[in-house]
C-alpha positions in Angstrom: -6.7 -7.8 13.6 -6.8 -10.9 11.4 -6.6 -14.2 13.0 -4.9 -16.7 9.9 -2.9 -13.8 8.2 -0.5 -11.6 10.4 -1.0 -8.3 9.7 1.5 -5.3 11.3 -0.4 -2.8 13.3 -1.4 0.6 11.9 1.6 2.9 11.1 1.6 5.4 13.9 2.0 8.0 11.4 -1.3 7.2 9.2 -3.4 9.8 9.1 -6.4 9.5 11.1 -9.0 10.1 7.6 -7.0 6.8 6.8 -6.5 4.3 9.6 -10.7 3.1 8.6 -8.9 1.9 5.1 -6.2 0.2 6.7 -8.2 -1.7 9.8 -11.0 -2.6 7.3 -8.2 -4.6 5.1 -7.0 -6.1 8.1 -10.4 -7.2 9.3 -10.3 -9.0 5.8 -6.8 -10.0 4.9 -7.4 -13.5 5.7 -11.2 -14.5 4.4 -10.2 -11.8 1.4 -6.7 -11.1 0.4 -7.8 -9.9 -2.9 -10.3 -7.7 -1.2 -7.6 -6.3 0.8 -5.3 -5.8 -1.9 -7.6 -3.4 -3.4 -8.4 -1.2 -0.5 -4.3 -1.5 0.4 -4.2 0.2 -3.0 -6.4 2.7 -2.7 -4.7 3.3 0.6 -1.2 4.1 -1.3 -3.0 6.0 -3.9 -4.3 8.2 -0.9 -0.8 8.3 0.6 1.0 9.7 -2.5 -1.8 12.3 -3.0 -1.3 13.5 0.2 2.6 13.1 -0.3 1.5 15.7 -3.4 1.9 13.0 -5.8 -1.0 12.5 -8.2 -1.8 8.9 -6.9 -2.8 7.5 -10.8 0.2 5.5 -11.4 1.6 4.1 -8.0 5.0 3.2 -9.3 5.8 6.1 -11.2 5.1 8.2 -8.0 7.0 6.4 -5.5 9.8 6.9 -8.4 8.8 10.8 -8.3 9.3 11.0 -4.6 12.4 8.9 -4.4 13.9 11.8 -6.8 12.8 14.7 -4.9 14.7 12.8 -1.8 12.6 9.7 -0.3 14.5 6.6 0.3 15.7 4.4 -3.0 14.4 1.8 -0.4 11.1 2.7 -1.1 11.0 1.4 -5.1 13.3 -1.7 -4.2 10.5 -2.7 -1.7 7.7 -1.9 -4.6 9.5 -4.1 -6.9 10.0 -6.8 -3.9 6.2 -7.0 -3.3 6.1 -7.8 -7.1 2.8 -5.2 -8.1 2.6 -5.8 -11.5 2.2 -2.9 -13.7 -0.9 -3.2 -14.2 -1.8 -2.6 -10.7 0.5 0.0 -10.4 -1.6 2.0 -13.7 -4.8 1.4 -11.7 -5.0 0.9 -8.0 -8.5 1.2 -7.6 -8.9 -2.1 -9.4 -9.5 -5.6 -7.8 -7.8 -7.8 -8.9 -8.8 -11.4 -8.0 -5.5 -13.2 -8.7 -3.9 -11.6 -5.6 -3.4 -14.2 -2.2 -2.4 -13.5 0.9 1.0 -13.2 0.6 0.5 -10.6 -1.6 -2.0 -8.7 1.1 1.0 -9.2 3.5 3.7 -7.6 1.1 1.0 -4.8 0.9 1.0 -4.1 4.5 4.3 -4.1 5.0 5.1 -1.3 2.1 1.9 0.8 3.5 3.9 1.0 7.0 7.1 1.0 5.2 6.0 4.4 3.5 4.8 6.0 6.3 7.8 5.6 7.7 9.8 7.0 5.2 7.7 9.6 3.4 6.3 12.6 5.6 3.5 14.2 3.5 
């Protein structure tokens, strides 16, 4: 989808409402990481709603679901892609300081979750 940044295909498992989020921060991961940070974001926070989390504080949901049985995997990776807590506390934010490699970390956790989680 993006020609500079390689981006993994949509999850096979993303829910159709969702896959516009995902291929619109693909379309621009490369002219605007930080652009597709955001929507990536707003992406997980729609995940873990629909994983019955409440989606407000990504960390501390991925944490909820790894006790009630998800993979551990799943909050090693979140620590990995190094989202600050800040990010974590408010998803819907932009945050300019974000590059690409942080878009790509993004994109691999988005299809990393919908592997593991089943909402």
């Amino acid at each position: 989808m993006s020609q500079g940044l390689p981006v993994p295909d949509p999850p096979p498992s993303l829910s159709p409402e969702l896959r516009p989020l995902y291929e619109e921060a693909a379309r621009i991961a490369d002219p605007s990481p930080a652009s597709a940070c955001a929507l990536l974001r707003l992406l997980l926070r729609s995940l873990l709603q629909q994983a019955g989390m409440r989606g407000r504080h990504l960390a501390d949901d991925v944490g909820r679901l790894v006790d009630g049985g998800a993979p551990v995997g799943l909050l090693r990776a979140l620590d990995a892609i190094g989202m600050t807590d800040d990010e974590a506390r408010r998803p819907a934010e932009l945050n300019l300081a974000n590059g690409h490699r942080e878009a790509q970390n993004l994109f691999v956790f988005v299809n990393l979750f919908c592997e593991q989680v089943r909402a």
